[in-house]
N, C-alpha and C positions, 0 to 999 in steps of 0.2 A: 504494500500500500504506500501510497506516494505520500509522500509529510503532508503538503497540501489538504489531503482528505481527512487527518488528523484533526478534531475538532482538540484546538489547544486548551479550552475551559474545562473541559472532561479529562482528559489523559494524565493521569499521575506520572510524571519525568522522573526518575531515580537518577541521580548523579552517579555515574563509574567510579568505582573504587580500586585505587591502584594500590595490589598485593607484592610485595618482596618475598620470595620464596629461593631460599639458596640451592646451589646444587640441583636444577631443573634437569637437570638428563643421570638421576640418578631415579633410584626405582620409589621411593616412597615422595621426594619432593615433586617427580615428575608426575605420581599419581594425582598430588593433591594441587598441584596446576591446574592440569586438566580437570578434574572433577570443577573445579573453583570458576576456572574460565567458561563454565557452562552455567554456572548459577548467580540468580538473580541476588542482588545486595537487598536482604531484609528479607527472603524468600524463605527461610527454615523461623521467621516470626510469627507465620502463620502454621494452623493445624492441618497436619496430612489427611487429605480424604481417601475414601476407600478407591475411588477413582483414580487419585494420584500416584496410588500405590500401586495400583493393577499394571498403571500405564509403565511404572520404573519398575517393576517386576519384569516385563516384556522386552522395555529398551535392555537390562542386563541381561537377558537370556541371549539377546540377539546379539550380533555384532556392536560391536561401539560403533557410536557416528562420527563421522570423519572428521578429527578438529580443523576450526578454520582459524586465523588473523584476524576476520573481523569482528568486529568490536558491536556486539549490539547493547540497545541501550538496557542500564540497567546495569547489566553484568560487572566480573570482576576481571578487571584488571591485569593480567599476569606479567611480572618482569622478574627478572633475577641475574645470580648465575650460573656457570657451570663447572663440573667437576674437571672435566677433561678439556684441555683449550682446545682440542681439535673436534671436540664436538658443535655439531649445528643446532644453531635456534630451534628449540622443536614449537612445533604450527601454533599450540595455543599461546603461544608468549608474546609479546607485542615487542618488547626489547630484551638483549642479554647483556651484560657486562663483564668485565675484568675485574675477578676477584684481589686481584694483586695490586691494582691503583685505590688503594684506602681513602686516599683522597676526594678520588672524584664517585668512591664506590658508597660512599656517604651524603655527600650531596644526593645522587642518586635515593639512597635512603628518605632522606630527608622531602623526598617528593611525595614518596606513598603514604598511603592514609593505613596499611596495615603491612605488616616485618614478620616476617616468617623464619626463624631459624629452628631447624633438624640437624640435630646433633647425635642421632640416630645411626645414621650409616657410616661417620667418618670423622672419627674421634680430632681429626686435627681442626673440625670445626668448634669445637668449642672455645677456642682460644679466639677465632674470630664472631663468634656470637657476641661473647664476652665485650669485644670491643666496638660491636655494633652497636649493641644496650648502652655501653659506657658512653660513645659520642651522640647518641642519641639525646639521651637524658640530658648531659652538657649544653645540647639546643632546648631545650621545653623553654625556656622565656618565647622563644622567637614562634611558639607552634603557634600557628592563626588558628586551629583547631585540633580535638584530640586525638592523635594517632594511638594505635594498639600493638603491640608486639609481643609475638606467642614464640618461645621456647620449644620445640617439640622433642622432649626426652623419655627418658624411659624407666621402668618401674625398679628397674638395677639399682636403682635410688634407695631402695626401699628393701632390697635382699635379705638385709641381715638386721632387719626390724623385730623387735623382740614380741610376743603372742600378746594380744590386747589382754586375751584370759586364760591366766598361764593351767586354768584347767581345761580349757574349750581351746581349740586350737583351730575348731570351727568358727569362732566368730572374727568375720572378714574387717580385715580395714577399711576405710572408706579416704574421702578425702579430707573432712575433718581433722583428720589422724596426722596429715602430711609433717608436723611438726617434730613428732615422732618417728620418722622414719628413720631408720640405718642405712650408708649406702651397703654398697660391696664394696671389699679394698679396691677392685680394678675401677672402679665410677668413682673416682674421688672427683674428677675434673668435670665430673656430669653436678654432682650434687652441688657444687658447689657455684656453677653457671645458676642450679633454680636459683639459689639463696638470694645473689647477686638481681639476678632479673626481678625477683620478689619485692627486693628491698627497691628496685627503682620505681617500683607503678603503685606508692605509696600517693602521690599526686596524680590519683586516675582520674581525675576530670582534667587533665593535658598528656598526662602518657599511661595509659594502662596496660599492664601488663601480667602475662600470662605462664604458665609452665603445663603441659600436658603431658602427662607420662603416661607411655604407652605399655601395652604388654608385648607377646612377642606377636611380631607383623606373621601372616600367612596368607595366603593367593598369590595367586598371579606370577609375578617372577620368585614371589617371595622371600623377600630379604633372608632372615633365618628362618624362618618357617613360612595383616592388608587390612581392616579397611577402617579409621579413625580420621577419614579426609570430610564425612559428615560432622564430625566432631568440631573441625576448626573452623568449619562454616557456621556452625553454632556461637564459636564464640565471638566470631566478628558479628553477629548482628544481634545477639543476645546483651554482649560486653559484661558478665553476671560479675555478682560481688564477688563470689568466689574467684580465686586467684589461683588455685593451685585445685588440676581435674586430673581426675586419673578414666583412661582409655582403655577398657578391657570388656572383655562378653562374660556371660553368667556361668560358662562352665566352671567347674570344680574337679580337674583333671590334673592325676598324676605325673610323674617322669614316665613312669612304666607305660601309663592309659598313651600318649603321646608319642612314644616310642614305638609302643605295638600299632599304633596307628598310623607313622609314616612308615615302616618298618625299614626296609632297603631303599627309601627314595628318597633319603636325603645324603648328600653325596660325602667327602670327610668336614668333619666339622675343626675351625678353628677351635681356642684359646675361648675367647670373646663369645662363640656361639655357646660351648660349654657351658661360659659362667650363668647364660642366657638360661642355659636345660635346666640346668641344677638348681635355680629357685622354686623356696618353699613357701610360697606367701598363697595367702586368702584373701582377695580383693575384691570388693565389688564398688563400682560404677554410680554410684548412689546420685551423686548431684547430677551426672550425662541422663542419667536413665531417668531422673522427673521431672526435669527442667527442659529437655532440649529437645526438640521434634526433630527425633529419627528414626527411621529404619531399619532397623541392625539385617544384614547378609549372613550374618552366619553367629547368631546371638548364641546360641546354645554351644558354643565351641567348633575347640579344632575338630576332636574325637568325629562327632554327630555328624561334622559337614565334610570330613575326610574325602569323598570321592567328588562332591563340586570344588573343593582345594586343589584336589591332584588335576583334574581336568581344566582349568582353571590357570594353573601353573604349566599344564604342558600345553596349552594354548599362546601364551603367554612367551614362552621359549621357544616355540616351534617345533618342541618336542611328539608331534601326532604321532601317530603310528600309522605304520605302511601296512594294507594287507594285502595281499595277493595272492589269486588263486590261479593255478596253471595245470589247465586241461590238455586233451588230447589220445590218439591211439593207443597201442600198448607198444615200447619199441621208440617212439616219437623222441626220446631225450628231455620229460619232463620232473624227473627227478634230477638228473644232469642240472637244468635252465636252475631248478628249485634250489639245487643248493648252492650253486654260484649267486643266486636273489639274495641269501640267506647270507652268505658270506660279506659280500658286498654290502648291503646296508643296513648286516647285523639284526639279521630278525630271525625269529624262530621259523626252523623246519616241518611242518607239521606232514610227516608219513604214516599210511593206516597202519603200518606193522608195531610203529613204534608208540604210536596211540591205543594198540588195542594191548601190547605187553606191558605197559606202564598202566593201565586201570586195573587188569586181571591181577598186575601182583600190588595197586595198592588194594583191591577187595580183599587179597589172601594173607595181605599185614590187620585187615581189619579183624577176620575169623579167627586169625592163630591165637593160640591160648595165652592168656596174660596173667601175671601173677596180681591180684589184688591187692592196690594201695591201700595201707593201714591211713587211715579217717578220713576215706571218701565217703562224700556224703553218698547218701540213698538217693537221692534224686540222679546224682551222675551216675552210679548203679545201673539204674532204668534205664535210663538213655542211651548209656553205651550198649547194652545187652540188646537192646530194641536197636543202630547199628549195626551189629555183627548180626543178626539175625535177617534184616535189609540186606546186608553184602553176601549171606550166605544163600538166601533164593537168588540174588543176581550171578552170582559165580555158577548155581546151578543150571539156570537158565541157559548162561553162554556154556555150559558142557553140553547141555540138551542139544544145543541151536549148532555145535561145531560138530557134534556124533552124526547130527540129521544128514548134512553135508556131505560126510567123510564117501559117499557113494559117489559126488558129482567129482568128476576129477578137474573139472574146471574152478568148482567152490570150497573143494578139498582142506578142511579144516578153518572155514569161513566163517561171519556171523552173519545173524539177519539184520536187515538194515537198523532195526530197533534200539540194537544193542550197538551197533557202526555209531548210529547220528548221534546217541546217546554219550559216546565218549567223547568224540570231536565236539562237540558243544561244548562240553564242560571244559576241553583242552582251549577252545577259543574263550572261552568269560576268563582263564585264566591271569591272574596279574599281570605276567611275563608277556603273552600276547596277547592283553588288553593296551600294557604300559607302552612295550618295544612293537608290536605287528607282527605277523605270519606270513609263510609263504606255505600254502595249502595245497599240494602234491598232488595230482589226481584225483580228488574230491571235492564236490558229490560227483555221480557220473551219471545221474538221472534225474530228469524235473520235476518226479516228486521225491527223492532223495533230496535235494536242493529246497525243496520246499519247505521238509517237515527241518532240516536243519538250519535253517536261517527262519524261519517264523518267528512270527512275534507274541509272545507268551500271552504279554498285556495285553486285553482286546483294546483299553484307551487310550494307547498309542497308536492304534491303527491310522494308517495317514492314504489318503487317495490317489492312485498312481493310474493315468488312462482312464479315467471315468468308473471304475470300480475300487472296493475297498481291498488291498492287497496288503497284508501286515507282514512287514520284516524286520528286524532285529537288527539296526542299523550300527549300534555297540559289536557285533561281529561280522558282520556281512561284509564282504573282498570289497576293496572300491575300486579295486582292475583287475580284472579277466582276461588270461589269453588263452588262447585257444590252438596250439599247436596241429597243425596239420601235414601229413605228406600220402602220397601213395603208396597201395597195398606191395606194390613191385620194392618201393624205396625201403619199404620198413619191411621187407622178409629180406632183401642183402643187408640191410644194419644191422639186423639180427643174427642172420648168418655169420657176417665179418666181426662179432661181440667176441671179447677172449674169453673162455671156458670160465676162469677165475670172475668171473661179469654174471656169467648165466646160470653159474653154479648156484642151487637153493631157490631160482626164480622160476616163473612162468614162461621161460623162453625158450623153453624145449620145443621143437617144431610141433608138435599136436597142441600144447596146450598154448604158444604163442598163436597161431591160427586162430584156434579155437575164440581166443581173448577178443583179437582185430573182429573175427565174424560176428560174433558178440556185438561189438563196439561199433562197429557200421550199423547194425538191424536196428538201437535204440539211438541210433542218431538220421534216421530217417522220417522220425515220426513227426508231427507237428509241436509235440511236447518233447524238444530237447531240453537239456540241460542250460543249452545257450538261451532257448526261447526264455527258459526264467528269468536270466537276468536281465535280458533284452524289454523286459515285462515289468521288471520295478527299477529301469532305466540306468544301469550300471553294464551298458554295453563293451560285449566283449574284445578285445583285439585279435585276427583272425592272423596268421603268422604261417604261410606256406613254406614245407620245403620243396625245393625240386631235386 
């Protein structure tokens, strides 16, 4: 709409607010940029409607929207600087600076209406916090208006704080408490940054000032383990008497709860991450959580939100996983192709031999006899018994299902598909190739094979592909297909020319290699191939001739 059609007597004008935020291409100052440079100054003053929340439930599911430069009215501001001098301006910033000319990196200061120091990622910032606040403060005569400056530190502060109730060790500090805190030996340089910043926004009608101590960050790139950027939006337009907030969600989780829940994905840890793990505090949020309108992403914890974190963070890094599936004749070279995929971008091999010997013997660790722990409870008891008795009708079944066979010499100690799709699924939700991706060998080899093992369990996920409802399981289904093909003349010499040591223990003895290929042509002539599937919920295959 053109300013023109703007009736000027009705339109409420918000003045832009210009934000200092240090270290903008670092992972927690860059989030809270960006988050900042999309909201409106005075926006988290009003109450969240259920509308509102639908609508930012939806944008965070989806893709983020592409930051821009410009500037609409209203909003915040973003300038700073950065960690890396060879880094670029990132999109939502309007300016960056040279952290190194104090000089002119102060006047700079001295423009915005709110000072963002995170002393979070990069311990040699606290010494320039320190003297952001200090040249600050030395201006407040000349401030025409009051600016705000938030510290953004962390609960390290607070490590080695003695138990409110030395009999209850459940009741949580709050922020009231803040006086009382202990840092850690290693945070002396943190603790001592709040005091200081504390001590200057004693004249908070010209400079007020803030300290926010965070817990440990998680999502996304995840610094040691993300999201306290609603937090600081709260207190630039809240400005609350409190002066000292503590940033944390309502869980009440262990080292151990924490541990068993990133378990192998978090990669080696420093010094500093350590001292991070190893606090024992009980904190809760008390002043963020009744005063300030937000929406917490992951309130209930790490633990609870474990698999949107990991997802989250491998999005974030570019960490996806690769899947792929490579079909074809029998003889084609798709075990070959599989395991050079496998090699090359380090993803799991998934072969039926080796899928169906790793379930049979973990069923056979389940049934073997155990010696019973002294003070299990009775409930574990049950349970386990009620397993081994589960894995012992399944292990019976696949003897029944591989006896039935033993007659076909083509299916010659085979299973039914039941017991095939049955293992491969459970190989695909696997951590390893959920986290890292597959390359799936030869399977499925038929379109309702493909079908019953890629479905989608959920009916309410079902999603509309070609004008009917087709439900797939998009957590494992391949996102590339190839399809190997050559002639019956090509693949009986490759087989022929295979060295004994190759053909030895396979299918490639001439009756039962034939036998395979004739197979493998009859059910790929039909209108329901295996290709038609995926060509059906639109993950089209690559077709790869040999001559």
């Amino acid at each position: 709409m053109a300013e023109e059609e703007v009736p000027a007597t009705t339109e409420k004008v918000l003045k832009i607010q210009r934000v200092f935020i240090n270290h903008l291409d670092t992972y927690s100052s860059g989030n809270i940029g960006k988050f900042l440079a999309n909201c409106v100054a005075g926006a988290s003053l009003e109450e969240i409607g259920e509308e509102e929340e639908e609508e930012d439930e939806t944008k965070s599911a989806a893709a983020p929207e592409a930051p821009t430069t410009k500037v609409k009215e209203g909003t915040f501001q973003i300038v700073g600087t950065l960690a890396k001098p060879g880094s670029g301006r990132p999109d939502f910033a309007v300016e960056t600076y040279s952290w190194y000319l104090r000089e002119d990196l102060l006047s700079h200061l001295m423009e915005c209406d709110v000072v963002i120091y995170n002393i979070t990622e990069n311990v040699q910032q606290v010494e320039e916090a320190l003297w952001a606040v200090s040249g600050m403060n030395e201006e407040v005569s000349h401030f025409e208006k009051r600016k705000v400056f938030i510290l953004l530190s962390t609960v390290m502060t607070w490590a080695r704080s003695k138990p409110l109730d030395p009999d209850d060790n459940e009741v949580p500090f709050t922020e009231e408490d803040y006086r009382r805190r202990k840092h850690h030996p290693n945070f002396l340089d943190h603790i001592n940054a709040e005091k200081l910043v504390l001590k200057f926004g004693k004249n908070a009608k010209k400079f007020a000032t803030y300290v926010v101590a965070s817990g440990l960050q998680y999502g996304a790139e995840g610094g040691i383990l993300h999201a306290f950027f609603k937090v600081i939006q709260n207190v630039i337009d809240h400005v609350p008497k409190l002066h000292y907030l503590v940033a944390v969600d309502e869980a009440v989780h262990t080292l151990e709860d924490l541990v068993k829940a990133a378990s192998a994905k978090i990669p080696d840890l420093t010094q500093e991450y350590l001292d991070h793990l190893l606090v024992n505090l009980r904190m809760e949020a008390l002043f963020v959580k009744e005063n300030f309108n937000i929406r917490w992403v992951a309130q209930t914890g790490f633990v609870e939100n474990i698999n949107s974190v990991l997802k989250e963070y491998k999005q974030s890094r570019g960490l996806l996983p690769i899947k792929i599936c490579i079909l074809g004749p029998p003889g084609v070279g798709k075990s070959s192709i599989s395991e050079e995929l496998a090699k090359h971008y380090k993803l799991h091999h998934i072969k039926m031999k080796d899928v169906i010997s790793e379930a049979i013997a973990k069923l056979e660790a389940i049934v073997a006899p155990k010696e019973s722990i002294e003070g299990e409870e009775e409930g574990e008891e049950e349970e386990e018994e009620e397993n081994v008795e589960d894995a012992q009708e399944l292990l019976d079944g696949i003897k029944e299902s591989m006896e039935q066979n033993a007659g076909d010499a083509l299916r010659a100690g085979r299973l039914e598909d039941q017991y095939i799709i049955r293992f491969v699924k459970e190989k695909l939700k696997s951590m390893p190739c959920r986290n890292q991706g597959y390359v799936l060998d030869g399977f499925p080899k038929t379109y309702d094979q493909a079908k019953d093992l890629f479905n989608q369990e959920d009916e309410e996920e079902e999603e509309e592909i070609r004008g009917k409802m087709f439900p797939y399981d998009k957590l494992i289904t391949p996102e590339f297909v190839c399809g190997l093909d050559a002639s019956d003349e090509f693949l009986k010499e490759r087989v022929m020319n295979l060295p004994e040591s190759v053909v030895a223990g396979t299918h490639y003895s001439q009756d039962r290699f034939l036998r395979a290929l004739s197979n493998y042509r009859d059910i790929n002539t039909d209108d329901e191939t295996v290709f038609n599937y995926f060509d059906e919920i639109e993950i089209h295959p690559i077709h790869i001739g040999t001559k």
